[in-house]
N, C-alpha and C positions, 0 to 999 in steps of 0.2 A: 409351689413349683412341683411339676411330677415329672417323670421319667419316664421315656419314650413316648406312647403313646395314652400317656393319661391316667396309665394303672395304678401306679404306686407312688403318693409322696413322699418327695426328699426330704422334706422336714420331717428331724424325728419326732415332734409334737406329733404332727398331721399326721405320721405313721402311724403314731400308737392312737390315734384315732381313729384311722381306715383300719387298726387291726381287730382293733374292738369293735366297729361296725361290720364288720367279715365276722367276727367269729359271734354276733350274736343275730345276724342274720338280717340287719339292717341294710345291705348293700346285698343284692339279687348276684347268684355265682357268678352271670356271665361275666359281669362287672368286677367281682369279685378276685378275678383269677388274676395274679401279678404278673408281670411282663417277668420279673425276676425272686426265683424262691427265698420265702423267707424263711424256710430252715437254713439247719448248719446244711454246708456242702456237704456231697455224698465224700467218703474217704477215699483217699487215692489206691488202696488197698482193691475194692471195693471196683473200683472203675478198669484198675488194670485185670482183676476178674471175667470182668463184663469184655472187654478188647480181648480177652483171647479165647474166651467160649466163641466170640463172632469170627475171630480168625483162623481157631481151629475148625468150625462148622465150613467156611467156606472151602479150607484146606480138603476137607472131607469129599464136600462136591467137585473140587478141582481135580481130585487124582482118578472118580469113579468117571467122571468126563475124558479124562488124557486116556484111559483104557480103553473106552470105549472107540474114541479114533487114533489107536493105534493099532495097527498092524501085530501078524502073531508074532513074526521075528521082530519088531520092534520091542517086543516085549518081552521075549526070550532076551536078547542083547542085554536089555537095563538089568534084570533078571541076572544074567552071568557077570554085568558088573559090581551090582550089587554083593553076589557072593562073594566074590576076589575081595572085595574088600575088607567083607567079616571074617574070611580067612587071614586076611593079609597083619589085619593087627597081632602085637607081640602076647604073647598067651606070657603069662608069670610062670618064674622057676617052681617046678613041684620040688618037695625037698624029701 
């Protein structure tokens, strides 16, 4: 039996005999390639990395775009609320 489309058997006999014909080059790559890796998964550590380098990047394009079709007073306004704000928090006791 294989999985999905034919790549890789379910049996792990038959595995570790498609693995060994993959890794000594008895099965041609295209063939070769598994519908599903067979290393260890990547870490979740690792993955939550990857999601925010793409989330920060878009972030990046999204604010240099929102400038660009805003308006000057549009941008004064956020601008003056944005200060208020850093003003607004409580500063700690100097002693």
């Amino acid at each position: 039996m294989t999985i999905g489309k034919g790549k890789r058997p379910r049996d792990p006999n038959q595995l570790a005999a498609w693995t060994v014909a993959v890794s000594t080059g008895q099965i041609p790559a295209e063939e070769a390639t598994p519908a599903l890796s067979i290393s260890a998964p990547a870490s979740p550590a690792s993955i939550s990395e990857y999601m925010a380098t793409i989330g920060r990047k878009g972030g990046q394009i999204g604010g240099k775009r929102r400038m660009k079709t805003m308006t000057k007073a549009e941008r004064s306004k956020i601008a003056a609320k944005a200060a208020k704000a850093r003003w607004k928090k409580a500063r700690k006791p100097s002693n």
